[in-house]
C-alpha positions as CSV (number, residue, x, y, z in Angstrom):
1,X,24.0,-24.9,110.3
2,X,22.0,-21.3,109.7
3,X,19.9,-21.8,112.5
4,X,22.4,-22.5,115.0
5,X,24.8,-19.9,113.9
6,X,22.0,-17.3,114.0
7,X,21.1,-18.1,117.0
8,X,24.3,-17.8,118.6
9,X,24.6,-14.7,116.5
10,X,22.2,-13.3,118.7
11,X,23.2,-14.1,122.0
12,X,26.4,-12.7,121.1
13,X,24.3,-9.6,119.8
14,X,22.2,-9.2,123.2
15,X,26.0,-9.9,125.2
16,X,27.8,-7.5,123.6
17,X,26.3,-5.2,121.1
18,X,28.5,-4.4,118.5
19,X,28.7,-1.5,116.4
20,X,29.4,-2.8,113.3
21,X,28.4,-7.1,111.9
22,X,31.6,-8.0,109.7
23,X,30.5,-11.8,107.6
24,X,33.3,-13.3,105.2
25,X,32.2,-16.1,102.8
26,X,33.0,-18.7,101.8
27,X,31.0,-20.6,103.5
28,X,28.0,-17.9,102.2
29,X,26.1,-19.1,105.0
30,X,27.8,-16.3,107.1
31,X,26.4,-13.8,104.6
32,X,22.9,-15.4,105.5
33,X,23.6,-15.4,109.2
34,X,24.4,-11.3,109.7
35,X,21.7,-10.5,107.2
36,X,19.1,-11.7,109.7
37,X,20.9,-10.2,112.7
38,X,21.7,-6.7,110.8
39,X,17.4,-7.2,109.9
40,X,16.5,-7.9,113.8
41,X,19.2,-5.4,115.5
42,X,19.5,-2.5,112.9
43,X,22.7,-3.0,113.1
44,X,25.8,-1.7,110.3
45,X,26.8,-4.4,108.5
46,X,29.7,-5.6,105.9
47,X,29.7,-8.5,103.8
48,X,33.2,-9.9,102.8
49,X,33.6,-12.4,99.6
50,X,36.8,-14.0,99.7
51,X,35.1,-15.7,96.6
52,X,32.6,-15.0,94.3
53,X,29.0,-16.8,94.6
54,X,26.4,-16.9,92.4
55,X,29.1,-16.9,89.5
56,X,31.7,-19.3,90.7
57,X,33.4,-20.9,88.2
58,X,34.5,-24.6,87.7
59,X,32.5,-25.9,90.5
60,X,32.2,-29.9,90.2
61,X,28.9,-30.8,88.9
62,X,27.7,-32.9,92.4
63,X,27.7,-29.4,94.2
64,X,25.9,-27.1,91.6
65,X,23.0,-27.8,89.3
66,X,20.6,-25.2,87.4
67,X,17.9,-25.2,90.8
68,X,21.0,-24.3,93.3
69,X,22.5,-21.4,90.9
70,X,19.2,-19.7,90.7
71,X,18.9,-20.0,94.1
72,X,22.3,-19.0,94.9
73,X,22.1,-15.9,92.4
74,X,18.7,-14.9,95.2
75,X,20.3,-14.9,98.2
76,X,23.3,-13.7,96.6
77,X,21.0,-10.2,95.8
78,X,19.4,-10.1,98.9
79,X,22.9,-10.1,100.5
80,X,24.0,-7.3,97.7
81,X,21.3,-5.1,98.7
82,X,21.1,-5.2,102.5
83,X,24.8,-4.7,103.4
84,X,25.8,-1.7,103.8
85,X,29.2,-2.3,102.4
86,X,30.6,-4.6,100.5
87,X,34.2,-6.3,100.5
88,X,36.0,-8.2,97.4
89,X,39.9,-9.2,97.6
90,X,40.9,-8.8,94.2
91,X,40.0,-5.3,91.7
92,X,38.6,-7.7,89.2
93,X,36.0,-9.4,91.7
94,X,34.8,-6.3,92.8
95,X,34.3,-5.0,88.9
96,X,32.4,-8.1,88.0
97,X,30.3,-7.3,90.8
98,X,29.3,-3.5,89.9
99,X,28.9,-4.8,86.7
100,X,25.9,-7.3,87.8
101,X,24.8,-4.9,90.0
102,X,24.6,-1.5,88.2
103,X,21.8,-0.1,90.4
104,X,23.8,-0.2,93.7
105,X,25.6,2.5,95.1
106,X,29.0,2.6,94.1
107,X,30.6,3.8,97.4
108,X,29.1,0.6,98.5
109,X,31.8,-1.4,97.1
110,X,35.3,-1.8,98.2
111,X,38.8,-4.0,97.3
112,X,40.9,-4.9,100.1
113,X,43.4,-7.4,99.1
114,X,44.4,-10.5,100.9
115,X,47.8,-10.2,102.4
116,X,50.3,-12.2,104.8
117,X,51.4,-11.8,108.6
118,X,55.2,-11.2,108.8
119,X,54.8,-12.4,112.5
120,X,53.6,-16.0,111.2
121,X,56.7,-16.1,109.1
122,X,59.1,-15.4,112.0
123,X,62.0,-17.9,112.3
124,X,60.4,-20.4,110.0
125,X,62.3,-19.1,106.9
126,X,65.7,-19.8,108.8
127,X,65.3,-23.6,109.0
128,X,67.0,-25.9,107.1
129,X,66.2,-27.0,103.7
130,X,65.4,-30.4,102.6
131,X,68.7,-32.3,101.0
132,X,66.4,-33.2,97.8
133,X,65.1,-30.3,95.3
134,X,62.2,-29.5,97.1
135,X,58.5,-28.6,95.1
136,X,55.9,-28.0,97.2
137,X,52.4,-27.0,96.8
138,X,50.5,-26.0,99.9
139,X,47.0,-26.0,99.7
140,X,43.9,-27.8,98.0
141,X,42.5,-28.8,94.1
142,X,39.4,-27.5,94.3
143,X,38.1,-25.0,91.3
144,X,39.2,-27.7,89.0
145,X,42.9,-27.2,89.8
146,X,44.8,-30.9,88.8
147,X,48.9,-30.9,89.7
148,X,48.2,-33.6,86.2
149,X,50.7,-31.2,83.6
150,X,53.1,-31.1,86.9
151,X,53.6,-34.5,87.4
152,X,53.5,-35.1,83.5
153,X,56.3,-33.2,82.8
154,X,58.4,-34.2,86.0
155,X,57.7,-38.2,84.8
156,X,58.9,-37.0,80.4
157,X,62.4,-35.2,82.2
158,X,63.1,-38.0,84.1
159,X,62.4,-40.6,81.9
160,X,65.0,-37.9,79.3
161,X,67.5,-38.5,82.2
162,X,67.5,-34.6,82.5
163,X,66.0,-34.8,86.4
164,X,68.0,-37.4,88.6
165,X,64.5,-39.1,90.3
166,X,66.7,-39.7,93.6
167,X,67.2,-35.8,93.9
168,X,64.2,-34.6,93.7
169,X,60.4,-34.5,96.0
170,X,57.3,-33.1,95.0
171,X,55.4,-32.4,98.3
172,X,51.7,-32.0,98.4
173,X,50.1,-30.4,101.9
174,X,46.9,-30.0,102.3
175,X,43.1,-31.5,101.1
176,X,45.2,-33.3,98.2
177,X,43.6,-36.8,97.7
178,X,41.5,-36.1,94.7
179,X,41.9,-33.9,91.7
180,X,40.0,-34.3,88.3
181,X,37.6,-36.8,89.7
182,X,40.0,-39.3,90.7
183,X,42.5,-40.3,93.5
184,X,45.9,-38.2,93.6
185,X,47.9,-41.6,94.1
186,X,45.8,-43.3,90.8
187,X,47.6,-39.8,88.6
188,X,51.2,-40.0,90.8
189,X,51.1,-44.2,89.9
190,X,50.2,-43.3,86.0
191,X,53.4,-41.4,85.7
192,X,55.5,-43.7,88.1
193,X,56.0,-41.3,90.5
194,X,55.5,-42.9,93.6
195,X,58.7,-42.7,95.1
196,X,58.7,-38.9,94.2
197,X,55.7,-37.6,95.1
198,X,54.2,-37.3,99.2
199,X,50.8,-36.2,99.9
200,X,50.8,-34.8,103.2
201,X,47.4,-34.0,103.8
202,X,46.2,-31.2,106.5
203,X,48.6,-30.3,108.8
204,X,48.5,-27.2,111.4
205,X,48.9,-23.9,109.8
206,X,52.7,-23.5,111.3
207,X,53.7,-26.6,109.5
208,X,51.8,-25.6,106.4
209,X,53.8,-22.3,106.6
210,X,57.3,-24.1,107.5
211,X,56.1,-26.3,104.5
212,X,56.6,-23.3,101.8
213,X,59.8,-22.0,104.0
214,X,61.2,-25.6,103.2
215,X,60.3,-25.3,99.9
216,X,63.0,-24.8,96.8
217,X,59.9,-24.1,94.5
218,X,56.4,-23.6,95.4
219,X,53.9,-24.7,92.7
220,X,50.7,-22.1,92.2
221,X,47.7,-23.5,90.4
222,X,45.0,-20.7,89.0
223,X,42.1,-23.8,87.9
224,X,39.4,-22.1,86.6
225,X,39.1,-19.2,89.1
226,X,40.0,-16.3,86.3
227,X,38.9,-13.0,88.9
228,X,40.1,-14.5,92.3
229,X,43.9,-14.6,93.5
230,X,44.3,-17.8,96.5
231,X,45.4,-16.2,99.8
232,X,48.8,-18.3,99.3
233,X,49.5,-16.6,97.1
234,X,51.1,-13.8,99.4
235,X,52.4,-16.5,101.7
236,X,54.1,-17.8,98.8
237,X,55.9,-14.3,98.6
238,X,56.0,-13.7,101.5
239,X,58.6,-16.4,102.1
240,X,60.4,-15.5,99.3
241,X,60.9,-18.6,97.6
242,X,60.7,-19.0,93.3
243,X,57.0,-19.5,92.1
244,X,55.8,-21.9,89.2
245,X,52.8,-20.6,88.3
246,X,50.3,-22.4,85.6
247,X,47.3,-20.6,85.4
């Protein structure tokens, strides 16, 4: 999609001539797109990772191989060196990055955290709570996150008669069909969980939101992201409810 967004980048350029080109990646495509258009309108430009790029880890083979790192680690210096400033959300990202790139200017580096709206979260906390113990997790398994050790231990406290199974849901909203390779309902049926566990898929953002209101626990999963911090994380806290974290 580069040479579409481009050139709508630069219609929107010629329109309205901004003073200042803002990308945020992932998708790193963006990074791509306002390196051209800072190139063809001199103008300031600052390049946001939400993630890291050329150094992601726990990507699934079928999307990274040895040809798309080195090509990846490239682009990924070419973006480096033309912003003029550069954006990571978490201290450790940014770190890792002066470290690969020694050479660069270090006032062109700069943390801001993600963070949560307190307006999204207005009158959704005040709704009524599900009857059934309630764990939620709100989101997607990508970065090799599995809910496998969640479900595993649910399945061993029920089966001690510890957990009553009629009491209790496990909710997952969100891009939550696959995880390790293999379907979501294949791991829920290994540990007869069927009639625990709901997969709700994607849902609007307000009923992803009212989702971890709901919630009496919301589960956090760090996979093998070990510098980044998900952006639910701070909607997780933001709604006050207990965190399980395994990370």
């Amino acid at each position: 999609w580069y040479p579409f967004a481009l050139l709508g980048g630069i219609r929107l350029m010629l329109r309205f001539r901004p003073a200042c080109i803002i990308s945020t990646a992932p998708p790193f495509t963006s990074h791509l797109v306002a390196r051209m258009l800072k190139t063809l309108f001199n103008t300031p430009w600052i390049a946001d990772f939400r993630d890291p790029w050329s150094w992601r880890e726990g990507l699934p083979p079928e999307i990274s191989s040895a040809l798309s790192d080195r090509i990846s680690k490239v682009l990924e210096k070419g973006v480096i060196y033309h912003a003029d400033r550069i954006v990571c959300v978490t201290p450790g990202t940014t770190e890792r990055y002066r470290q690969m790139y020694p050479q660069v200017s270090a006032d062109k580096w700069l943390t801001v955290t993600n963070g949560y709206d307190r307006d999204e979260f207005a009158g959704l906390c005040q709704s009524e709570t599900p009857t059934k113990f309630t764990i939620s997790y709100v989101g997607g398994f990508d970065f090799s996150r599995s809910p496998r050790l969640l479900l595993r231990s649910v399945s061993e406290l029920i089966a001690e008669g510890l957990i009553d199974k009629s009491k209790l849901a496990v909710r997952f909203v969100g891009p939550c069909e696959t995880a390790e390779g293999i379907p979501i309902v294949s791991m829920i049926d290994e540990y007869d969980l069927l009639e625990v566990v709901e997969i709700t898929g994607l849902v609007p953002r307000p009923e992803a939101l009212k989702a971890i209101c709901q919630a009496h626990l919301l589960l956090l999963l760090g996979g093998s992201q070990r510098l980044s911090i998900a952006a639910k994380v701070y909607e997780y806290l933001a709604a006050g409810t207990p965190i399980l974290a395994i990370a």
